[in-house]
C-alpha positions in Angstrom: 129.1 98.5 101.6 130.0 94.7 101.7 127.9 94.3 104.8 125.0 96.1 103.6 124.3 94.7 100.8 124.7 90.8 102.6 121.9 92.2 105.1 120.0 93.8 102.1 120.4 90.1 100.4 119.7 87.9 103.4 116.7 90.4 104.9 114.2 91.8 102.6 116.0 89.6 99.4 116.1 90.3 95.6 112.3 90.6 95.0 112.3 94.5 95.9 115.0 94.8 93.2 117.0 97.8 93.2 114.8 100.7 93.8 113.7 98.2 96.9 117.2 98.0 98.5 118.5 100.9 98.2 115.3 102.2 100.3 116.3 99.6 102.7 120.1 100.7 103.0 118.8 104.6 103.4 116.7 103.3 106.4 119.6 101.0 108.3 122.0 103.8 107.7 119.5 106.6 109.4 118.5 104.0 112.2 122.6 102.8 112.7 124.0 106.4 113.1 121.3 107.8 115.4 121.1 104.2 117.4 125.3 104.8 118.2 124.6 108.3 118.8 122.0 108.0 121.6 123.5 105.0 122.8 126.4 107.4 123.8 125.1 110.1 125.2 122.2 108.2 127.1 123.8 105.1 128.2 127.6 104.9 127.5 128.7 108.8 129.2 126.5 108.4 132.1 128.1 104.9 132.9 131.2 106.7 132.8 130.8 109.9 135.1 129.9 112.2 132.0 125.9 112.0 132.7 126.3 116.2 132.7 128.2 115.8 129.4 125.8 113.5 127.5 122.9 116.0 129.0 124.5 119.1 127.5 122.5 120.2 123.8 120.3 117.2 124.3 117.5 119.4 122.8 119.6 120.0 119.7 120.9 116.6 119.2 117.1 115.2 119.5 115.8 118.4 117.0 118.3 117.9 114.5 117.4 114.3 114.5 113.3 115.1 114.0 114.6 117.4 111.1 116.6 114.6 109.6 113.7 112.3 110.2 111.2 114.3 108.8 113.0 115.1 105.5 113.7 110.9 105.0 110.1 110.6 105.8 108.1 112.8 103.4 110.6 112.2 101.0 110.1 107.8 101.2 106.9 108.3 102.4 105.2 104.5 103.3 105.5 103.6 107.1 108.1 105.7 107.8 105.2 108.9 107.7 103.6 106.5 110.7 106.1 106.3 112.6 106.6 110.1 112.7 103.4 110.8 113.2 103.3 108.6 116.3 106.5 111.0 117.5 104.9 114.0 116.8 101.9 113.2 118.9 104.2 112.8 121.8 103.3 115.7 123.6 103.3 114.2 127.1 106.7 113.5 126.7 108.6 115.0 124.0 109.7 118.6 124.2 107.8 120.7 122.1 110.9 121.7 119.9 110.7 118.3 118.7 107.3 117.6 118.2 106.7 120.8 115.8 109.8 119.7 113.8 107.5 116.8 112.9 104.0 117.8 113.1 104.1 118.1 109.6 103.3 114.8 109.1 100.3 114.9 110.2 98.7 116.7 107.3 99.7 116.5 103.6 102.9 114.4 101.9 103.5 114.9 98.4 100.8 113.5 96.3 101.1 110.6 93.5 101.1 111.9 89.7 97.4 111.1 89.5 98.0 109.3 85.9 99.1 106.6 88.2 96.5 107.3 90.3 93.4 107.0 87.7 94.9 104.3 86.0 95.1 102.6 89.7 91.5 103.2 90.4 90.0 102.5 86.9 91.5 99.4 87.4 89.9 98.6 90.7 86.5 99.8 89.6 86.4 98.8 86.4 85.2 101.8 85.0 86.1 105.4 83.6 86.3 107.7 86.7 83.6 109.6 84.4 81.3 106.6 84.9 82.1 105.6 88.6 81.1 109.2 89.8 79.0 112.0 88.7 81.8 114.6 89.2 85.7 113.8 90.1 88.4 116.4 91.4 91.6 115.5 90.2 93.5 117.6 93.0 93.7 115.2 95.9 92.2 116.6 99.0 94.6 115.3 101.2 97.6 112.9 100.6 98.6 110.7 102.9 101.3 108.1 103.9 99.5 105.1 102.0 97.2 106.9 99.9 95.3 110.2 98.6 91.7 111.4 98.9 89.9 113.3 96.2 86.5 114.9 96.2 83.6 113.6 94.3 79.8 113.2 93.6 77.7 110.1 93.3 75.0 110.0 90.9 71.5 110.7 91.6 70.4 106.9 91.3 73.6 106.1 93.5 73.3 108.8 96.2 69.3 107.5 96.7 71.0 104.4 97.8 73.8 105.4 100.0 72.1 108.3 101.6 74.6 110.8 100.8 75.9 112.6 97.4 79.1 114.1 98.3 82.1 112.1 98.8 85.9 111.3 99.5 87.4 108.3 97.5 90.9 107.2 99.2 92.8 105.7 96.2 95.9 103.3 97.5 99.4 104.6 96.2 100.4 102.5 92.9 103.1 100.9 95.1 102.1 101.4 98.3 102.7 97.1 98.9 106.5 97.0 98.3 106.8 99.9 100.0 105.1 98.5 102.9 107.1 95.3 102.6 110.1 97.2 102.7 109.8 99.6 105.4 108.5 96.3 107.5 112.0 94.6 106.5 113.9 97.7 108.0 111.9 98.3 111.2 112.2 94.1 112.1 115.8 94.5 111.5 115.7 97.6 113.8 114.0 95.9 116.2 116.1 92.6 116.0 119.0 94.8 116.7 117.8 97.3 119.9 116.9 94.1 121.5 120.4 92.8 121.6 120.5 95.4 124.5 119.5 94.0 127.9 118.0 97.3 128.9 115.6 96.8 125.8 115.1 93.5 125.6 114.3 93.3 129.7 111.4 95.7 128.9 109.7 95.0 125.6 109.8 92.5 123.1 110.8 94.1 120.2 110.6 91.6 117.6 107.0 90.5 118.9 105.9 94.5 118.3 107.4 95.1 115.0 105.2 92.0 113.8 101.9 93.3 115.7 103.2 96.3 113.9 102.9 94.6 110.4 99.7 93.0 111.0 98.0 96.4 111.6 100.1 97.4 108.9 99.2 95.0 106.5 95.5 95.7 107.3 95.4 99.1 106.7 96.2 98.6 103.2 92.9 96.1 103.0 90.3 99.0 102.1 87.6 97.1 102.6 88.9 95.8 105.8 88.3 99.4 106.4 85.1 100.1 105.5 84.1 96.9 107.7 85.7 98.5 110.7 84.0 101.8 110.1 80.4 99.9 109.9 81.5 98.4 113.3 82.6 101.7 115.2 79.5 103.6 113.5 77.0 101.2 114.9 79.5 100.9 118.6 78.1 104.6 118.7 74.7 103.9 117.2 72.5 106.8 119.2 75.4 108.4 120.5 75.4 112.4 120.2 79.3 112.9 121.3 80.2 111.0 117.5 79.8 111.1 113.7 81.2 108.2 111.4 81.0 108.5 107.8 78.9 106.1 105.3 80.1 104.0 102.8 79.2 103.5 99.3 79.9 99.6 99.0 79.9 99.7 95.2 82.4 102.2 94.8 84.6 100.0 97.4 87.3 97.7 96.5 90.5 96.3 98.1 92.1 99.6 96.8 89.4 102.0 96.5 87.6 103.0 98.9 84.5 105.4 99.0 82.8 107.4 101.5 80.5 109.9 103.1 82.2 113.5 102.7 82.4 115.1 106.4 85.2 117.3 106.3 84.9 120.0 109.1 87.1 121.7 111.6 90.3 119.5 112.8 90.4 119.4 116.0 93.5 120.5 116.8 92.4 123.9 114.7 92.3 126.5 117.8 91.7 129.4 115.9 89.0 127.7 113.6 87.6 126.4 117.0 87.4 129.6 118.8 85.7 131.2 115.4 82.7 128.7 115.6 82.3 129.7 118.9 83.8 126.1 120.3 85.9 126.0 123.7 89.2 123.9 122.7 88.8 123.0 126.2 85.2 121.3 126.1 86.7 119.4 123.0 89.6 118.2 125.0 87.6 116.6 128.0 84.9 115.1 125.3 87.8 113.8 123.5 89.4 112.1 126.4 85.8 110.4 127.5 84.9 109.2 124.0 88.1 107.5 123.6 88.2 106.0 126.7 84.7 104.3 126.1 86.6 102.8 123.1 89.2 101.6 125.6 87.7 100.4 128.8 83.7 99.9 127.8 83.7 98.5 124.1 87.0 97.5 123.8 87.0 98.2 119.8 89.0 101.7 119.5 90.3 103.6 117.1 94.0 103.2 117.0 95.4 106.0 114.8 93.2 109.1 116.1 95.7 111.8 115.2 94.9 115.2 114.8 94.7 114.6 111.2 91.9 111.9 111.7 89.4 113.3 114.0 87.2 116.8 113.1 84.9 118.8 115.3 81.8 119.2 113.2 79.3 122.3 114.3 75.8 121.4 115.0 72.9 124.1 114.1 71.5 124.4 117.4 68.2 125.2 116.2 67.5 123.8 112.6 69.5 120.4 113.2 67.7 117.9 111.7 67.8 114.6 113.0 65.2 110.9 112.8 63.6 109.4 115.8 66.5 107.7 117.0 68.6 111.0 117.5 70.9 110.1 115.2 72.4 112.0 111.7 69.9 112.4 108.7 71.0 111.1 105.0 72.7 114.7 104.4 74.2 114.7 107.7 73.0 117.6 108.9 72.1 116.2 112.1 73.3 115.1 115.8 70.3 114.8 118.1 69.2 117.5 121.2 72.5 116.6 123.0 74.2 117.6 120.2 72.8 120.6 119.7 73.0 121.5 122.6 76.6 121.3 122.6 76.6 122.6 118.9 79.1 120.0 118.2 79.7 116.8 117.2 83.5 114.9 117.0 83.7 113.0 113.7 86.2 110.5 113.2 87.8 109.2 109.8 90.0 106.8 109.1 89.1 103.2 110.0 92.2 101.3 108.6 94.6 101.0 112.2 91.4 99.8 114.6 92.3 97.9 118.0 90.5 95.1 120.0 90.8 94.3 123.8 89.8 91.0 124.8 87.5 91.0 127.9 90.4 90.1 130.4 92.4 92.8 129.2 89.6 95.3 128.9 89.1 94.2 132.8 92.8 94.5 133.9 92.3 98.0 132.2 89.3 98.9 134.0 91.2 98.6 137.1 94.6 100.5 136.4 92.1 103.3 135.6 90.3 103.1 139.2 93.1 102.6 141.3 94.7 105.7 139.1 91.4 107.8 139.9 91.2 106.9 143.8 95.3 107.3 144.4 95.3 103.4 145.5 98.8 103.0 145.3 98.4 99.0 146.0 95.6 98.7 143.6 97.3 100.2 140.9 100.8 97.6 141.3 98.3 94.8 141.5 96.6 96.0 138.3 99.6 96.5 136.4 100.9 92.9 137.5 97.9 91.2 136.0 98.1 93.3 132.9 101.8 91.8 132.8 103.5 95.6 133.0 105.3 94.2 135.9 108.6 92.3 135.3 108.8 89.6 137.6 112.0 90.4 139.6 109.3 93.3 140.8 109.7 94.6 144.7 105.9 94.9 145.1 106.0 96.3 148.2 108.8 99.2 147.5 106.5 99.8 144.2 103.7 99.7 145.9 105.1 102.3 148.4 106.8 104.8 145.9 103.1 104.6 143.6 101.4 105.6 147.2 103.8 108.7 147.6 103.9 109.5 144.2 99.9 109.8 144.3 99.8 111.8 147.2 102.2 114.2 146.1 102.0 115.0 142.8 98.3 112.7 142.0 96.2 116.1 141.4 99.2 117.8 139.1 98.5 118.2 135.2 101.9 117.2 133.3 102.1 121.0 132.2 102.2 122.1 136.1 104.9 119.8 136.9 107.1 122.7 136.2 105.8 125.0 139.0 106.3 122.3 141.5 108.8 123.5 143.9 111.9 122.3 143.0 113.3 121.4 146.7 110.2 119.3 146.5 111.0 117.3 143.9 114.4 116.6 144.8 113.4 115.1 148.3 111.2 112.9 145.9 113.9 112.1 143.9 116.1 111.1 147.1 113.9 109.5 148.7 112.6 107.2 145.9 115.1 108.1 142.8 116.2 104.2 142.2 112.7 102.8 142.7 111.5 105.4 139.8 114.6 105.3 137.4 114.7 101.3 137.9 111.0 100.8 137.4 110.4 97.5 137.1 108.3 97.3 133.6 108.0 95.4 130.4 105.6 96.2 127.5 103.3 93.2 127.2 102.7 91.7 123.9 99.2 92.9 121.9 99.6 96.2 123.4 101.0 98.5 121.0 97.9 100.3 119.9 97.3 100.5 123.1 100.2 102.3 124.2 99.6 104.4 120.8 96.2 105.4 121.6 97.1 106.5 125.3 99.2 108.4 124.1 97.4 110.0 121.2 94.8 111.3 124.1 97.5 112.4 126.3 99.2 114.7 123.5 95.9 115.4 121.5 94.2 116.7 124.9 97.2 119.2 125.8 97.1 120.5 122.5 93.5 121.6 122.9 94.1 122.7 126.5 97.5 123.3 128.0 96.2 123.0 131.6 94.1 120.1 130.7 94.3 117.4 133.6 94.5 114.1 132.8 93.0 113.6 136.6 90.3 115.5 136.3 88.9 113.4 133.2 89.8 110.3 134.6 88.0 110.9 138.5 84.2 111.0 137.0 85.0 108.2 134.8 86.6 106.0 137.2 83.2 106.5 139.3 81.4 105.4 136.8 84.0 102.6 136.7 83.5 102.0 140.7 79.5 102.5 140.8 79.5 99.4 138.1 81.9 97.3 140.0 80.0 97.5 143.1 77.6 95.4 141.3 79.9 92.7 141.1 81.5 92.6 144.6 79.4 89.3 146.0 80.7 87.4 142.5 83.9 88.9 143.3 84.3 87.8 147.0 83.2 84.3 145.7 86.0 84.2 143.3 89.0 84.8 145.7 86.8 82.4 148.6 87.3 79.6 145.8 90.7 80.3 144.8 91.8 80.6 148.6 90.4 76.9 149.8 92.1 75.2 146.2 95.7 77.3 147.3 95.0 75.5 151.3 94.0 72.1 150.0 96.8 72.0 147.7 99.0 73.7 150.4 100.2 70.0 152.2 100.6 68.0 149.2 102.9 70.9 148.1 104.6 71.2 151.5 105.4 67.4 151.8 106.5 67.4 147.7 109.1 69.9 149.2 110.4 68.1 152.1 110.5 64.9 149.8 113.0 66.6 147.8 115.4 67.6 150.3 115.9 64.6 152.1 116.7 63.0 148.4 119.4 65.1 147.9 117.5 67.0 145.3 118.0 70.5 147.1 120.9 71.6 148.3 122.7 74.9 149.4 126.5 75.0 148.7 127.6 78.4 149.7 131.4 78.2 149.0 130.6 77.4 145.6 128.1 80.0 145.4 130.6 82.7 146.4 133.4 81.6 143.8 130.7 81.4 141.3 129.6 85.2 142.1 133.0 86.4 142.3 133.4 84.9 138.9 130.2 86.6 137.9 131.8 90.0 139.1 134.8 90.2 137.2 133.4 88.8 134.1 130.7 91.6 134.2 133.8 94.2 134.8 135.5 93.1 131.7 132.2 92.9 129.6 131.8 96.5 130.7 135.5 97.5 130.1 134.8 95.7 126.5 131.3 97.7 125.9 132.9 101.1 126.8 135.9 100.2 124.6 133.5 100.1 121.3 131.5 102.8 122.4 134.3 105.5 122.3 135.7 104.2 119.3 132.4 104.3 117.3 131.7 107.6 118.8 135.2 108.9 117.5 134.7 107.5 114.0 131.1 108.8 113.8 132.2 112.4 115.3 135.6 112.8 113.5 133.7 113.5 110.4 132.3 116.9 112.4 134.6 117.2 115.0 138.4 115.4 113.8 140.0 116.4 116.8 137.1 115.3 119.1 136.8 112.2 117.6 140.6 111.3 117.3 140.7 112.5 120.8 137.5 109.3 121.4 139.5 106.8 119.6 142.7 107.2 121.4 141.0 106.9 125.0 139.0 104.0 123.9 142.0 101.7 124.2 141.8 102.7 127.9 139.2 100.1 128.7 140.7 97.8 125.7 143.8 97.0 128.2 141.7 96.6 131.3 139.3 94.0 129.3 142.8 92.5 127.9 144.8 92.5 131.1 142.3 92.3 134.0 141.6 88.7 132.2 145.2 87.6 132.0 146.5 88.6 135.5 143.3 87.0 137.3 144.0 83.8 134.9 147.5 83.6 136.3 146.0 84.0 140.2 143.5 81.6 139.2 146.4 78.7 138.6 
């Protein structure tokens, strides 16, 4: 308890007060015990033999954690109901007995005692909710992890102005900010700690994400930074049919309060409602996919939370839609243009507070991951990945590049849900042939790229909701020729480029050459092999000791963290943990001794 508190003190400090730490505590003590916990059965069993051991009720031990991490969740609400909903969109590569234990959280938490709540919003406004609005439901539509939505009406003089009458008003949580500043205090220290471990830290910068993780944070709580970014995405699809974006009534809008066009319709991950209007989940799915990756590759402005619960399918009249000259939505929003209606749907995103930008050098490294993905170019796709910066530098290019080119050709055309029917003798040739090369994949997550990774991942799960055999291929290929068709455009520029950057590389090639030489013959370079071998042999028992000592406090923290459940398991742990405590203990004595 000590220790906690000293963290609580030197981390987040007094200015939560009580309430404030004791959140903090609840979260390091949920993110300690499942941190030692997979740590054991992932990495420290499988360095020991035991990999069959640590594999055995892995689907429990991951459920039982989503059911823990759901109740802490909805019960603290704040970030925490982000980060589960992240989780929960995971269908790609979560097992779906985890994902439904958290799905929850992408609908309702439990809403604020709207006292609070009106007293909050008066205050932003200025006014009575009675004057602000023509009509005000009390019972909050939806309640969310940073804030409710209630119903309402504009007046008549107001709704002349803003084109619309009915409307949601989002209403901040009264303490949604320490809250915030909390749950940011606990994820930095999670983060500080995972990336003590070299097979974290080698991949992603931890630290560097949890702070792009509080900027977005911290902007999603900026209402009007909101209602900025939904102007921007509305007039990004200005004429397009495929999407709906809601107004906004500025003067209704503050920091804290923020109010909009009403256009609550089907969610799209609704099947049944779906099928009813006579909507193939299916068609959604690929529509879905295409929108989002216009955000991702064309405009580079995207929206970065699009969970289920921010993204509706809205029906389209397909013969009384009415619409103005530019094919866009009327003031009522009855519209969607002939496109639309002939679809007889429209997708209509919510929700502008998590938006992402790519720069244009990004957006362009991105452009070509997706073609070499859509024409199987296994060398294409390593050399887009190592100008994104995926690609650690220790990288073998040319084994990558020949494990990407048989992993395209055979299992390029498979949809992640038909991996399963894939003969098995096939896959474990794959896996002998090119097992290390996959399992030691050579990546790191670069910086700027969370949303990103989050929104890639939101399609993937989103899109095998709708459609089980969905194929991520199949959306990609006319995409990527699009992609391709645009690029050939650019070829003679292109060609130009790498002629100039091959004659600098040869006139600088001598000067560099002769710099090189220069240094050898002054002693500068040298190769001292003997020394080199001591110093590796060195290495190598030093490393064996590190590992004896690593095991050592693995069992032992697995015994006291089991011996609660299991005392004769865990005493059982405890006892063989002084196994490697003699070898790190002895092994460095006796080699001292040969040493002198």
């Amino acid at each position: 308890m000590t220790n906690t508190t000293a963290i609580v003190a030197r981390d987040p400090s007094e200015r939560f007060g009580r309430d404030g730490r004791a959140r903090y505590r609840r979260i390091l003590r949920f993110a300690t015990r499942y941190m030692v916990e997979n740590w054991w059965f992932e990495i420290a069993l499988p360095q020991l033999g035991l990999a069959g051991l640590g594999a055995r009720g892995r689907t429990r031990r991951w459920q039982r954690m989503a059911r823990n991490f759901y109740g802490l969740a909805t019960e603290l609400g704040g970030l925490m109901i982000k980060v589960g909903q992240f989780l929960s969109s995971r269908l790609d590569v979560l097992p779906p007995e985890v994902t439904r234990e958290l799905v929850g959280l992408q609908d309702e938490v439990r809403p604020e005692d709207f006292r609070q709540v009106r007293a909050l919003a008066e205050a932003e406004l200025g006014t009575s909710l009675e004057g602000a609005y023509a009509s005000f439901d009390e019972t909050p539509m939806a309640a969310a992890s940073l804030g409710q939505a209630h119903r309402a009406r504009l007046s008549p003089e107001m709704a002349q102005d803003a084109g619309f009458t009915d409307v949601v008003v989002k209403i901040q949580r009264p303490n949604i900010g320490m809250l915030v500043d909390v749950d940011l205090a606990a994820l930095r220290w999670v983060a500080r700690r995972l990336s003590r471990f070299a097979l974290v830290n080698r991949r992603v910068d931890l630290p560097g994400l949890a702070e792009e993780f509080a900027v977005t944070s911290l902007e999603e709580i900026d209402y009007l930074h909101e209602a900025q970014s939904a102007e921007r995405f509305a007039a990004q699809f200005e004429g397009d049919d495929r999407v709906r974006v809601p107004g906004i009534a500025w003067e209704r809008s503050t920091r804290r309060v923020l109010t909009l066009q009403d256009v609550s319709a089907i969610k799209i991950n609704d099947l049944d409602a779906l099928r009813s209007a006579g909507i193939d989940p299916s068609a959604v799915a690929i529509e879905f996919a295409n929108v989002m990756f216009d955000q991702l590759f064309v405009d580079g402005f995207f929206h970065g939370d699009a969970h289920p619960g921010n993204i509706f399918v809205t029906p389209v009249p397909r013969s009384a839609a009415q619409t103005d000259s530019a094919g866009t939505a009327t003031a009522d929003g009855a519209g969607a243009g002939t496109a639309g209606e002939a679809r007889g749907w429209v997708l209509t995103f919510v929700d502008f507070g998590m938006m992402g930008e790519i720069p244009d050098t990004l957006r362009t490294g991105l452009q070509q991951f997706l073609i070499a993905v859509a024409s199987r170019d296994g060398r294409r796709l390593v050399k887009s990945m190592n100008d994104l910066g995926v690609l650690l530098p220790s990288a073998d290019i040319r084994e990558l590049e020949r494990t990407m080119s048989a992993l395209f050709s055979r299992f390029g055309g498979v949809a992640f849900t038909d991996l399963q029917d894939v003969d098995p003798r096939e896959l474990k040739d794959f896996a002998d042939q090119f097992g290390e090369t996959i399992r030691l994949l050579p990546f790191q997550l670069p910086k700027n790229f969370l949303l990103v990774i989050r929104a890639v991942s939101l399609i993937s799960g989103l899109c095998s909701t709708l459609d089980p055999k969905f194929n991520i291929w199949n959306a990609v290929e006319p995409y990527a020729d699009k992609l391709l068709r645009d690029e050939r455009g650019g070829v003679i520029g292109s060609f130009a480029r790498e002629a100039v950057e091959t004659v600098g590389i040869v006139a600088r090639l001598p000067r560099r050459l002769d710099g090189l030489v220069t240094r050898i013959e002054d002693g500068e370079i040298e190769v001292e092999t003997p020394r080199l071998e001591r110093q590796v042999r060195q290495l190598e028992r030093t490393v064996s000791r590190m590992v004896s000592a690593i095991v050592f406090v693995g069992l032992l923290l697995a015994g006291v963290l089991l011996r609660s459940t299991d005392e004769v398991f865990g005493i059982v742990l405890m006892a063989v943990s002084a196994l490697p405590l003699l070898h790190a203990l002895l092994a460095g004595l006796f080699r001292g001794r040969r040493g002198r």
